[in-house]
MARVEXTOR-255837 format. One record per residue (C-alpha): residue in three letters; x, y, z. Coordinates in steps of 0.2 Angstrom, whole numbers, padded with zeros to 4 digits, always signed. Layout:
N
ALAXYZ ...
***
This chain:
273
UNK+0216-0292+0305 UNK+0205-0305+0309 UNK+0190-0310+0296 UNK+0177-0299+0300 UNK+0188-0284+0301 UNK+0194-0287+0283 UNK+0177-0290+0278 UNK+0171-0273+0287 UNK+0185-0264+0280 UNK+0182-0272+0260 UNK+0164-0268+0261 UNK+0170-0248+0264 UNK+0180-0248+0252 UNK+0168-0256+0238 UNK+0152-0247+0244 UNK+0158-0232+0229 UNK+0157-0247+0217 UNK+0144-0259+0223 UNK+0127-0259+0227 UNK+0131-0275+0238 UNK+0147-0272+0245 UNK+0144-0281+0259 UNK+0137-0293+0250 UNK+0151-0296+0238 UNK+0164-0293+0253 UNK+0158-0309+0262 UNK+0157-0321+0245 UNK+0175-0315+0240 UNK+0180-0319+0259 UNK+0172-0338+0258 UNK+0181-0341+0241 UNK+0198-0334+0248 UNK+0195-0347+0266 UNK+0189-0360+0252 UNK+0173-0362+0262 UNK+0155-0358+0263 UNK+0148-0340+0266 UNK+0137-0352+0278 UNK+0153-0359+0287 UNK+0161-0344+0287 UNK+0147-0332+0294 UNK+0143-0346+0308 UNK+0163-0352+0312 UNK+0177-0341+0304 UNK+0174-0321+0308 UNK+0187-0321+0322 UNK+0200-0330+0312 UNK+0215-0321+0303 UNK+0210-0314+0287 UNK+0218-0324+0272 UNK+0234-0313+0263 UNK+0224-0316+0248 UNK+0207-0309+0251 UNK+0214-0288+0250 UNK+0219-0293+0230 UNK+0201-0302+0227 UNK+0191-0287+0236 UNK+0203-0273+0222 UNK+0198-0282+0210 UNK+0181-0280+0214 UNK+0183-0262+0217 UNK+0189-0260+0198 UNK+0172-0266+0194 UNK+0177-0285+0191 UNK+0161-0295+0193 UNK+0161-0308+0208 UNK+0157-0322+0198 UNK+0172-0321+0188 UNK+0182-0318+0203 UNK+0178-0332+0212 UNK+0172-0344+0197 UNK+0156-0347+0204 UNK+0137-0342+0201 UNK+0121-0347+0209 UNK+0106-0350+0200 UNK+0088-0357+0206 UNK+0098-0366+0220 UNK+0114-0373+0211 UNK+0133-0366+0208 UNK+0135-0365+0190 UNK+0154-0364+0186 UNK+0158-0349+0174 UNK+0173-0337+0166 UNK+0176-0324+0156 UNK+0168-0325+0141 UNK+0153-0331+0147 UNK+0137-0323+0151 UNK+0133-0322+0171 UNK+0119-0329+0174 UNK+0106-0317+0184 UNK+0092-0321+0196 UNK+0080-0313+0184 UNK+0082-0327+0171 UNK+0075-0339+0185 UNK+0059-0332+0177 UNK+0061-0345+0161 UNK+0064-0358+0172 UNK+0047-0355+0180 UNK+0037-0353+0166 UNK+0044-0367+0157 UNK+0039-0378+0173 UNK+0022-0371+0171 UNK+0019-0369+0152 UNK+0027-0388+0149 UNK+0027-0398+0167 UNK+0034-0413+0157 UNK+0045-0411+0144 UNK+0053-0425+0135 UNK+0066-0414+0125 UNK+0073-0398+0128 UNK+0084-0387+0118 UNK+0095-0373+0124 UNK+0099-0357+0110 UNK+0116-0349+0117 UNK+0119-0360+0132 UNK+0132-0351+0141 UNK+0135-0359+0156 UNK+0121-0369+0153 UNK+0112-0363+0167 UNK+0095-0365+0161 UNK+0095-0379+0150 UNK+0105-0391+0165 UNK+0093-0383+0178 UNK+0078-0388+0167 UNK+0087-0407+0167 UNK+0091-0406+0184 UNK+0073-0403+0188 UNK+0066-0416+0177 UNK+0075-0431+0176 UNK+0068-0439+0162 UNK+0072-0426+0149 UNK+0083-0427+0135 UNK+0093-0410+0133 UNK+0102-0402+0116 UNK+0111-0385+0117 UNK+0121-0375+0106 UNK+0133-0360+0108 UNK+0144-0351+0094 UNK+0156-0353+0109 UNK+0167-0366+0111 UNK+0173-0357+0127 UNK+0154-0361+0134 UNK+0153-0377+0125 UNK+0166-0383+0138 UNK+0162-0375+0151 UNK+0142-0379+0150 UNK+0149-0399+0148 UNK+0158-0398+0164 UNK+0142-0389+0173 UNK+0133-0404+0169 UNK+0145-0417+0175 UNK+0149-0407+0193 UNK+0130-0405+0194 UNK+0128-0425+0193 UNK+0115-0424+0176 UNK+0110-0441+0173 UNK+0100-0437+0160 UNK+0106-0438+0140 UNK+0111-0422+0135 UNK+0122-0417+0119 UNK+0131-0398+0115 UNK+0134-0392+0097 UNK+0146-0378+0093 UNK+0134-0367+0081 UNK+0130-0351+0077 UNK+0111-0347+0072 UNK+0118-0331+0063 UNK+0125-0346+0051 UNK+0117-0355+0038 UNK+0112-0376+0042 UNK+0114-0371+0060 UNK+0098-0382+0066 UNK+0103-0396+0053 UNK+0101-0413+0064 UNK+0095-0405+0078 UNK+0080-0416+0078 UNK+0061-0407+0086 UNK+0057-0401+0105 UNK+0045-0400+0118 UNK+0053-0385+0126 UNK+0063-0373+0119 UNK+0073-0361+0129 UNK+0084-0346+0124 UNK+0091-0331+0132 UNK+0097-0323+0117 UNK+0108-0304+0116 UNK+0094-0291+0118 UNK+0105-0277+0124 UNK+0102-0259+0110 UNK+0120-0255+0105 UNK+0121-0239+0113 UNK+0114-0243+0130 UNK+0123-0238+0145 UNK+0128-0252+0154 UNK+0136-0253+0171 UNK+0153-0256+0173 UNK+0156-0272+0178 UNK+0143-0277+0162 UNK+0152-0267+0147 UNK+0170-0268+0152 UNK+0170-0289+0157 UNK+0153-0298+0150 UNK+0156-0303+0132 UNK+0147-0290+0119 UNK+0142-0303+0108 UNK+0131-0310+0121 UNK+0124-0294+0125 UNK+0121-0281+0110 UNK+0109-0284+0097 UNK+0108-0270+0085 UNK+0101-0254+0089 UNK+0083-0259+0093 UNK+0090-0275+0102 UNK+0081-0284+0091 UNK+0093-0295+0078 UNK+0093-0311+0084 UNK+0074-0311+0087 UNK+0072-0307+0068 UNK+0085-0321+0066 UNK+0077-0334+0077 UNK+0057-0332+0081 UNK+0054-0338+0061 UNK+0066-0353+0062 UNK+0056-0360+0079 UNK+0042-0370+0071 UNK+0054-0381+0063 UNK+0063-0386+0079 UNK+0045-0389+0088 UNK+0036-0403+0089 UNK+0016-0402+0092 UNK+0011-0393+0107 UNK+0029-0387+0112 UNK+0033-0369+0117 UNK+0046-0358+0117 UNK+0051-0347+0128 UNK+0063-0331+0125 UNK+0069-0320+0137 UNK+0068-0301+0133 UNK+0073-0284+0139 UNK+0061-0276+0150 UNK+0053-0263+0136 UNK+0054-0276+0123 UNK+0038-0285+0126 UNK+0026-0277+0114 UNK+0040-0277+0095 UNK+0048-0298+0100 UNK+0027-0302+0104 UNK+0024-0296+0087 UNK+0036-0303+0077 UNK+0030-0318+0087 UNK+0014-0316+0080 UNK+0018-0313+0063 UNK+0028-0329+0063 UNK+0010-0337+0068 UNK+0013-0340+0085 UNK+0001-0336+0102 UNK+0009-0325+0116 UNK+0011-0328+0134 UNK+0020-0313+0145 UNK+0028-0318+0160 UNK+0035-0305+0173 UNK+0052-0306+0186 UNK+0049-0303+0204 UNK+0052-0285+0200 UNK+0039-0285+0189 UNK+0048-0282+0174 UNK+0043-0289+0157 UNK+0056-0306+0157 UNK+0049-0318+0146 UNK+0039-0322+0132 UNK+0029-0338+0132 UNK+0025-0344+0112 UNK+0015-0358+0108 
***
């Protein structure tokens, strides 16, 4: 079977599990050939399929998402290493990146709360090389592998990880202030029906917050001010209904409130200042 057959013949068989079978057939294709989806749409579909590729495209059909399959995520451009254990990062949390481009263009120090792979803090880094970047995780799984992000990525910039909770007391202790803050903290109601691939391999603590969703914005929006030096802004993603309660404990913790939207034109993230 040559390559485009196996790929034809994977996205069948995933189109009961997948929205982008096809999709996901070509990316677990390239990672088997240890190439580009690029290379291999342009130079490989009429070469022998790999032996492995049929175990990579099962898994997948059991609802194992593609990212920990193959290792690999793209965010705003740029292959973020991740695992299990850590949250994927999704094209909707670009939205942060934009409005933290646009709310602070210059930022001389950013902090990440819960910094996973470290997709947005090292993005933010990446596309601002002067900055100065802090992050923590209660994870020393992410701790690791957002350290490793940063030095495949080539961030030249300072940056610094802690291993912290903020559900713990002294968690900010040393942390020093920021121009930018960024969080994409859990958000998820408890009994929430979530696809497959999501409830049965994402980690829960980085998804469920209580049954409003709504914990760690209790936890967090009041501790803010302290970490922010005049003028900063923080910037939180939310669930898509969850604009109107996190805006107003926002505002009950003093601060003004900026919606931004995804290209879905979902509620994504809350801009305070």
């Amino acid at each position: 079977m040559t390559v485009g057959e196996a790929i034809r013949a994977a996205a069948e068989r995933l189109a009961a599990t997948s929205d982008t079978a096809r999709l996901d057939a070509e990316l677990l294709m390239a990672h088997a050939l240890g190439i580009s989806r690029s290379d291999m749409l342009l130079r490989a579909m009429r070469d022998p399929a790999p032996e492995g590729f049929a175990a990579l495209a099962e898994r997948r059909a059991a609802h194992e998402p593609v990212a920990y399959i193959t290792g690999v995520q793209e965010f705003y451009g740029r292959a973020f290493a991740v695992e299990p254990g850590i949250l994927i990062p999704r094209g909707d949390s670009e939205t942060l990146v934009e409005a933290a481009l646009e709310a602070c263009p210059f930022p001389r120090r950013v902090l990440d709360l819960g910094i996973g792979s470290g997709a947005l803090l090292l993005t933010i880094l990446a596309e601002r090389s002067g900055a100065f970047g802090a992050g923590i995780d209660k994870s020393a799984v992410a701790i690791d592998v957002a350290g490793e992000n940063a030095i495949a990525l080539g961030i030249e910039n300072d940056w610094e990880l802690h291993c912290r909770s903020w559900r713990e007391e002294g968690w900010a202790d040393g942390l020093g202030t920021f121009d930018l803050i960024l969080c994409n903290p859990p958000y998820v109601k408890d009994d929430a029906q979530l696809d497959a691939q999501v409830r049965d391999f994402e980690p829960a603590s980085a998804l469920f917050a209580g049954p409003e969703g709504l914990d760690d914005y209790r936890i967090l929006i009041p501790q803010l001010r302290a970490l922010m030096n005049p003028q900063a802004v923080a910037i939180l993603e939310i669930g898509a209904d969850q604009a109107e309660p996190v805006g107003a404990l926002a505002a009950a913790s003093g601060f003004g409130v900026d919606l931004r939207r995804d290209l879905a034109g979902r509620a994504r993230a809350l801009i305070l200042r």
